[in-house]
C-alpha positions as CSV (number, residue, x, y, z in Angstrom):
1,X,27.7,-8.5,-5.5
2,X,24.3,-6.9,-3.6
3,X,26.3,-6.3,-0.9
4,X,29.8,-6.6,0.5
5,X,30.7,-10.4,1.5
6,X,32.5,-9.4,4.6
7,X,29.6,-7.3,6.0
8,X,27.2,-9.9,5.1
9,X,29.1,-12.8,7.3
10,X,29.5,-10.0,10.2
11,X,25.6,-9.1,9.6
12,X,24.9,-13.1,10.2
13,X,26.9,-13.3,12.8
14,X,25.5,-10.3,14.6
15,X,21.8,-12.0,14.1
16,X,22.8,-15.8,15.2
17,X,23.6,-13.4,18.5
18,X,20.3,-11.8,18.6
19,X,18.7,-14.8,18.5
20,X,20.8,-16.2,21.7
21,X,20.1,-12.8,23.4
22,X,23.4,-12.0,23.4
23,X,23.9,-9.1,21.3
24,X,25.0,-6.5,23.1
25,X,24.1,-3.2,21.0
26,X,20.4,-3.5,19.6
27,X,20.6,-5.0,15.6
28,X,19.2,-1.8,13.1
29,X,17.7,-2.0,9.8
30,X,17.4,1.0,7.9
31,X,17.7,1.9,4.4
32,X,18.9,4.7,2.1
33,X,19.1,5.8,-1.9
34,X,22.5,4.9,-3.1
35,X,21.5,6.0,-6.3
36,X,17.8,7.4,-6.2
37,X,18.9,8.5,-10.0
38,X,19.9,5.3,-11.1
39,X,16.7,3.1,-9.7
40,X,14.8,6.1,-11.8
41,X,16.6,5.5,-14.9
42,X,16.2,1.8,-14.9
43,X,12.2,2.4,-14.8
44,X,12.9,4.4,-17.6
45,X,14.0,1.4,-19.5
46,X,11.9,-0.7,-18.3
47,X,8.7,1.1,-19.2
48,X,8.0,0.1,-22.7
49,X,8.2,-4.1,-21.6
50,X,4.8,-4.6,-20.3
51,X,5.1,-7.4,-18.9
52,X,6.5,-4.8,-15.6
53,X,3.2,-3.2,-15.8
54,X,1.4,-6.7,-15.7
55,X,0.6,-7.8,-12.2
56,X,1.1,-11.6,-13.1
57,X,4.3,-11.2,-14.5
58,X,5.5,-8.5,-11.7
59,X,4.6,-11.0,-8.8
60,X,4.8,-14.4,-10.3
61,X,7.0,-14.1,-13.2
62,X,10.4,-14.9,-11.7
63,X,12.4,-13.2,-14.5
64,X,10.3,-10.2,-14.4
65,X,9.7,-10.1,-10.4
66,X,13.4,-10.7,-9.4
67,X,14.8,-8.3,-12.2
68,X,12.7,-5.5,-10.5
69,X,14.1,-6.9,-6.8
70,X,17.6,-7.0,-8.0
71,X,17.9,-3.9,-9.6
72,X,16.0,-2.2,-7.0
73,X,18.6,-3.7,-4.4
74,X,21.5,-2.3,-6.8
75,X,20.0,1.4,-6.2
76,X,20.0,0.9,-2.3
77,X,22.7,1.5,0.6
78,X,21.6,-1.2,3.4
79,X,23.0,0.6,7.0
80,X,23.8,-1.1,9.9
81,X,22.7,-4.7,10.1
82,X,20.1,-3.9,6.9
83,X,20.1,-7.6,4.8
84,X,19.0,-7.6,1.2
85,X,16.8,-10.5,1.4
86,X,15.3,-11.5,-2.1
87,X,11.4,-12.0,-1.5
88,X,9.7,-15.2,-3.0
89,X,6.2,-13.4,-1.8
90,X,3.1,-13.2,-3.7
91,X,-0.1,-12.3,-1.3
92,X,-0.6,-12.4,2.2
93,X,-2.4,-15.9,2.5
94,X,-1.0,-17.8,-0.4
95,X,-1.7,-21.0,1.4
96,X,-5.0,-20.8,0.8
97,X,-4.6,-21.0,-2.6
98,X,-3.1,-24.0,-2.2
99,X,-6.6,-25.3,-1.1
100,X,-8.6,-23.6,-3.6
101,X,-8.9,-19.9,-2.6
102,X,-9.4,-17.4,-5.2
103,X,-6.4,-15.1,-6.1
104,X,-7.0,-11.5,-7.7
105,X,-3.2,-10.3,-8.2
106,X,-4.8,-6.8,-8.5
107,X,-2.6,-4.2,-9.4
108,X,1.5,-4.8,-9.8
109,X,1.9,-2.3,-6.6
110,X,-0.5,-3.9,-4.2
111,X,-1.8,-6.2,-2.7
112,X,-2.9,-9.6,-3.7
113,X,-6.2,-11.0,-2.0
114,X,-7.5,-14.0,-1.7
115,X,-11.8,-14.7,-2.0
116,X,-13.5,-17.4,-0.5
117,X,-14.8,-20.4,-2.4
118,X,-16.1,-22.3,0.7
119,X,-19.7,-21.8,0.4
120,X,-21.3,-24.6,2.5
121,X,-19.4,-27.7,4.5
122,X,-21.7,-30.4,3.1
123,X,-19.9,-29.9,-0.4
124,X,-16.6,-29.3,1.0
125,X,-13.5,-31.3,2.0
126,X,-10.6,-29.4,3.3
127,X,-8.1,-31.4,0.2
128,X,-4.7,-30.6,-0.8
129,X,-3.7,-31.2,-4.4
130,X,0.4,-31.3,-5.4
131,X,-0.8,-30.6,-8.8
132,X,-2.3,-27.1,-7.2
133,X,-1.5,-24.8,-9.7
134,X,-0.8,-22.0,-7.0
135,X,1.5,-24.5,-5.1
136,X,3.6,-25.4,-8.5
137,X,4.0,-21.5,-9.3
138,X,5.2,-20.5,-5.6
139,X,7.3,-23.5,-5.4
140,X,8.9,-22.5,-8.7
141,X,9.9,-19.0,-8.0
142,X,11.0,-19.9,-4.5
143,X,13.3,-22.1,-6.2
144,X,14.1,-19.4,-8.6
145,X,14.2,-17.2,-5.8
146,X,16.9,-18.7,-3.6
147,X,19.3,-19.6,-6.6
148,X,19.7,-16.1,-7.8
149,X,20.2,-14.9,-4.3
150,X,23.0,-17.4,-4.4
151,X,24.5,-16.2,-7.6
152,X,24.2,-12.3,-6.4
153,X,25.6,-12.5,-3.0
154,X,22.5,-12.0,-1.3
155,X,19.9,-13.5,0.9
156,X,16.6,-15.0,0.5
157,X,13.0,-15.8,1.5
158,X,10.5,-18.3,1.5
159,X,6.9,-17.7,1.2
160,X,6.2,-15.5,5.0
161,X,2.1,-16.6,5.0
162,X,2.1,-19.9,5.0
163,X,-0.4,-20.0,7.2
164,X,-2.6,-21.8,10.4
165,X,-5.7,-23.6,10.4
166,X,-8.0,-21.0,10.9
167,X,-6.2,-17.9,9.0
168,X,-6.2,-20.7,5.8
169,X,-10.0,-21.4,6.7
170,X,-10.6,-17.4,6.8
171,X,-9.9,-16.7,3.6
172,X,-11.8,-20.0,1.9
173,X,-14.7,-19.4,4.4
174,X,-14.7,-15.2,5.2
175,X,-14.3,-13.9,8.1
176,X,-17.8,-13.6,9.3
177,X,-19.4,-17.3,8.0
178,X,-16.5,-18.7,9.9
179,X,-17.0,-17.1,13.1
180,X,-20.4,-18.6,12.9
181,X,-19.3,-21.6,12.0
182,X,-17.0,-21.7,15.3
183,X,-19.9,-21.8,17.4
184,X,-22.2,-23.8,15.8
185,X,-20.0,-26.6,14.4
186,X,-16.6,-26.9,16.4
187,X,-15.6,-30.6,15.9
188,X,-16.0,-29.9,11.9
189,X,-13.9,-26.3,12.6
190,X,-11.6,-28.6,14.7
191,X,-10.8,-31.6,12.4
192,X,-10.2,-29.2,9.3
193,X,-7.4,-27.3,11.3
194,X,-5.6,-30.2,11.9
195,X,-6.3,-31.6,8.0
196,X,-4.9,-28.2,7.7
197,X,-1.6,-28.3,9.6
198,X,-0.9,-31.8,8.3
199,X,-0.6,-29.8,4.8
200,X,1.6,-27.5,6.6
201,X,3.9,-29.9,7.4
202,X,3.7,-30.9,4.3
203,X,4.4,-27.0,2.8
204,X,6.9,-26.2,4.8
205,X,9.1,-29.6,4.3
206,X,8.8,-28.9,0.9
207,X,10.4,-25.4,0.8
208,X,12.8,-25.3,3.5
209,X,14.5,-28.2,1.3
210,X,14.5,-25.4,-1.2
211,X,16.1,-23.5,1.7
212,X,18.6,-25.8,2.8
213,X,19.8,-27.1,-0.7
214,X,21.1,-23.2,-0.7
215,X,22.6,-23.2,2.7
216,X,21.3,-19.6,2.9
217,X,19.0,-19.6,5.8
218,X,15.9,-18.1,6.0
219,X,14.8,-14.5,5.7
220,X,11.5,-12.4,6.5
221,X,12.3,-9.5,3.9
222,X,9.7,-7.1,5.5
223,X,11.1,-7.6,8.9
224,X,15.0,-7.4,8.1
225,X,14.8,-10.9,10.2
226,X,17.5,-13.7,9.3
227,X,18.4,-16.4,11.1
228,X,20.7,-19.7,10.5
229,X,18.4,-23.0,9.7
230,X,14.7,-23.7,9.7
231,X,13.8,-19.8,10.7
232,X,10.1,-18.7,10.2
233,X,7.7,-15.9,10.9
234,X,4.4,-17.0,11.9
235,X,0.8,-15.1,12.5
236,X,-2.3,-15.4,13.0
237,X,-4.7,-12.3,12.0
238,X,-7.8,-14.0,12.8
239,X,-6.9,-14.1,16.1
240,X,-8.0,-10.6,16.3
241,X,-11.4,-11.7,15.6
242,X,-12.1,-13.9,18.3
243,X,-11.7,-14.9,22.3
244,X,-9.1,-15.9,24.5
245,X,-10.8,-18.9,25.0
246,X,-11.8,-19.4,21.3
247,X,-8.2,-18.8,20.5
248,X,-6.7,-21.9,23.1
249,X,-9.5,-23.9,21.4
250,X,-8.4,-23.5,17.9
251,X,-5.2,-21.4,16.9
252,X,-2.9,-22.5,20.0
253,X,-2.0,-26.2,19.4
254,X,-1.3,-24.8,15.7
255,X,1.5,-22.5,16.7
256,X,2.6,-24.7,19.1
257,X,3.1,-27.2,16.4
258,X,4.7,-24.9,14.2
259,X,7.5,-23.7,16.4
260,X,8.5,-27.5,17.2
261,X,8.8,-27.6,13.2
262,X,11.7,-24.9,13.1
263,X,15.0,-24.0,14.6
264,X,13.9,-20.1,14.7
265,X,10.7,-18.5,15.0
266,X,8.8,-15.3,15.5
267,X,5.6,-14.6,15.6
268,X,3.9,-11.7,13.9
269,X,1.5,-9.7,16.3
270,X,-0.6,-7.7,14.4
271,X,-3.8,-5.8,15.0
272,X,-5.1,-3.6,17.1
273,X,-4.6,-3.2,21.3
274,X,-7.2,-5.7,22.2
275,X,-4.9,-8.5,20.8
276,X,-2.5,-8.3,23.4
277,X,-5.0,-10.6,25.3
278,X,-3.7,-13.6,23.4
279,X,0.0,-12.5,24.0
280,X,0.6,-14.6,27.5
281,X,-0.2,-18.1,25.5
282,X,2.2,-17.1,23.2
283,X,4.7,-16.1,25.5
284,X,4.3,-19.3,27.3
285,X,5.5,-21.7,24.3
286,X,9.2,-22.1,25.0
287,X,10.3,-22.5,21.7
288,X,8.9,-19.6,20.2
289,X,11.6,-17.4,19.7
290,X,10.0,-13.5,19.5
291,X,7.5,-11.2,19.3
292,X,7.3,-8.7,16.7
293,X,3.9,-6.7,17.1
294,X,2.9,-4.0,15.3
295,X,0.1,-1.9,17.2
296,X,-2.6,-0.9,15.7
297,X,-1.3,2.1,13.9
298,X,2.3,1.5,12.6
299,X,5.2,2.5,14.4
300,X,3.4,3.6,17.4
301,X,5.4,1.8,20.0
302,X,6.8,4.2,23.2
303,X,2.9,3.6,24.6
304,X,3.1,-0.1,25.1
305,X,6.5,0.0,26.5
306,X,5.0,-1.9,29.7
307,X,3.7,-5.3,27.0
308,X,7.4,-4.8,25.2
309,X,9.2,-5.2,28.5
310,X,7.4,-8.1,29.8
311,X,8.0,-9.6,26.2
312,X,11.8,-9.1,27.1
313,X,11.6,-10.5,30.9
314,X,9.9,-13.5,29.1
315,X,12.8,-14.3,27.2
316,X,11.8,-14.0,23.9
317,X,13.7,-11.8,20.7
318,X,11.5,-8.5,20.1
319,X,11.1,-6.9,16.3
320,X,9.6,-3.3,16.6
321,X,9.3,-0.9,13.6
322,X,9.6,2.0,15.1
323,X,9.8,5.8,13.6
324,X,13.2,7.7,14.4
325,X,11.8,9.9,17.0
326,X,11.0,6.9,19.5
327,X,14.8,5.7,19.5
328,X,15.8,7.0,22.6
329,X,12.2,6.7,24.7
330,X,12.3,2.9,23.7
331,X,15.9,2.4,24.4
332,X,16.0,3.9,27.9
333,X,13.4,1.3,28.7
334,X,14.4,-1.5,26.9
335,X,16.7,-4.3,26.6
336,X,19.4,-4.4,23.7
337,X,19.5,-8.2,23.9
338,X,17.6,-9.8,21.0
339,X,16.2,-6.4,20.0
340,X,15.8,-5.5,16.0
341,X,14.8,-2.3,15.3
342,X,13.2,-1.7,11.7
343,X,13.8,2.2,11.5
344,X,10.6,4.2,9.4
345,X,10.5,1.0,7.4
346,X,7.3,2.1,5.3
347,X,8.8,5.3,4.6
348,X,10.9,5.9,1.7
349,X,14.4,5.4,2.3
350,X,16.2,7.8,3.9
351,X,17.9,10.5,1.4
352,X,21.8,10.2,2.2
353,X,23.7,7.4,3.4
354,X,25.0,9.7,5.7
355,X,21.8,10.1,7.3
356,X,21.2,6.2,7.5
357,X,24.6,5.9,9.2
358,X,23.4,9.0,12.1
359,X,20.6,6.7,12.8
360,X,22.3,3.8,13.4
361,X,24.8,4.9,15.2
362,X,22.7,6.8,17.3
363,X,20.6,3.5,18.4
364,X,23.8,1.6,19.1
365,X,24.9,4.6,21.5
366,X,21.9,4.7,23.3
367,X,21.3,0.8,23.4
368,X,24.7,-0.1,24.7
């Protein structure tokens, strides 16, 4: 087993509270080496199998990409409410794919980018295809995915960027042809959104059965965020891009329609300061669950504690990664309920599990 059963059903529990606001100490995620050694020595063997050195087989390959999850998992101590959650992820945007973006897997360490391939609208329809090859080879590995999390005693996640309208239309278009195309030809920007979160509906169906068939809930591995059910994380990056009035005419109706789809969401709020002028429509959707924002530079939170605590008097679950030293500013300002606090999470993990344990013990003194 990844992890011990009895802690896992405590760790559950402790987030089905969360997302009722009820959890009285703030939830913590932060990892260290259980055996930095033995991770080293199983890239050792690894080495001469290229296909870990391939970036298609790394990220697409389930034998190859869940061996290297697994093992990595095996090597790890997961402190306080830490989840192992097995990632079916491929590239930030994959859903465009599913329409005919371009992927370039790049390295097997980075990041996988989508291109356009929407050069003009009098050639293009927005069309979905099930026989998408991109569709057939995330929907395989999700599948993979959630059974070997089943067998391991672990959790899982589906695809985190399925995405909206106009981040889908971002990456087929680019950034800077659509923003023209915003103001010049609206109705056409208008109908393909919709066309566009039809598909969703379509996407999502399809993989939370994956989801459900396990009975393991859904995960965001990035965020340490579980929840029981149809549980998402939703974003919009575009959104930095463009107005507050640009963004109730196209983006707002999507994520509204998304968080009637699901049981549990959050919504990923990325970008620099100057997004935070979208943050009251989001706020006002009832059933959006949270917020989890990351400021413009990473774990750079004790500065906006005035947006976090009017996310919190809104009533909606807050995700912050955060860097050890702003534990105790942040928690002498803010609510424990529904609070998840990812601890240096693009750090390496922390050295000892003795230090992982100091940190979480010293977030659920100051947070009770």
């Amino acid at each position: 087993m990844i992890i011990d059963p009895e802690k896992l059903e405590k760790t559950k529990e402790a987030f089905e509270s969360f997302w009722k606001l009820e959890n009285r100490t703030a939830l913590v995620s932060v990892k260290a080496w259980a055996d930095r050694q033995g991770f080293h020595d199983y890239l050792l063997r690894i080495k001469p199998d290229k296909r870990y050195s391939d970036p298609f087989h790394r990220k697409v390959d389930p034998v190859i990409n869940i061996d290297y999850q697994i093992n990595t998992f095996k090597n790890r101590y997961f402190a306080g409410e830490t989840l192992p959650i097995l990632s079916s992820y491929i590239g930030p945007g994959i859903s465009s794919a599913f329409l005919g973006a371009v992927v370039d897997l790049g390295d097997p360490d980075s990041t996988t980018w989508f291109h356009e391939n929407l050069s003009d609208w009098e050639n293009y329809k927005v069309h979905f295809d099930p026989r998408n090859i991109w569709y057939g080879i995330q929907m395989n590995l999700t599948r993979e995915v959630f059974r070997t999390a089943s067998e391991m005693g672990c959790l899982a996640e589906l695809p985190v960027d399925i995405y909206n309208g106009i981040d889908n239309l971002m990456l087929l278009r680019g950034s800077e042809k659509l923003a023209t195309d915003l103001v010049l030809i609206p109705d056409t920007m208008k109908e393909a959104t919709v066309k566009i979160r039809n598909y969703w509906d379509t996407w999502i169906e399809d993989f939370f059965q994956i989801a459900e068939d396990s009975g393991l809930g859904n995960g965001t591995g990035w965020l340490n965020l579980w929840g029981p059910g149809r549980t998402f994380t939703l974003q919009s990056d575009y959104m930095s891009l463009i107005s507050t009035e640009m963004y109730e005419e196209f983006v707002l109706s999507d994520v509204r329609h998304m968080c009637s789809r699901l049981d549990h969401s959050m919504f990923h709020f990325d970008g620099p300061d100057e997004v935070v002028r979208h943050l009251p429509f989001l706020l006002g959707i009832q059933n959006l669950g949270g917020i989890q924002w990351n400021p413009k530079t990473n774990c750079e939170n004790v500065r906006h504690l005035p947006v976090l605590k009017k996310i919190q008097e809104s009533g909606k679950c807050l995700v912050l990664n955060i860097s050890s030293h702003e534990i105790e500013p942040l928690l002498q300002e803010l609510s424990p309920a529904g609070l998840l606090l990812n601890v240096d999470p693009f750090d390496e993990p922390c050295d000892t599990l003795e230090q992982a344990d100091a940190i979480v013990d010293r977030i659920k003194h100051y947070s009770r």
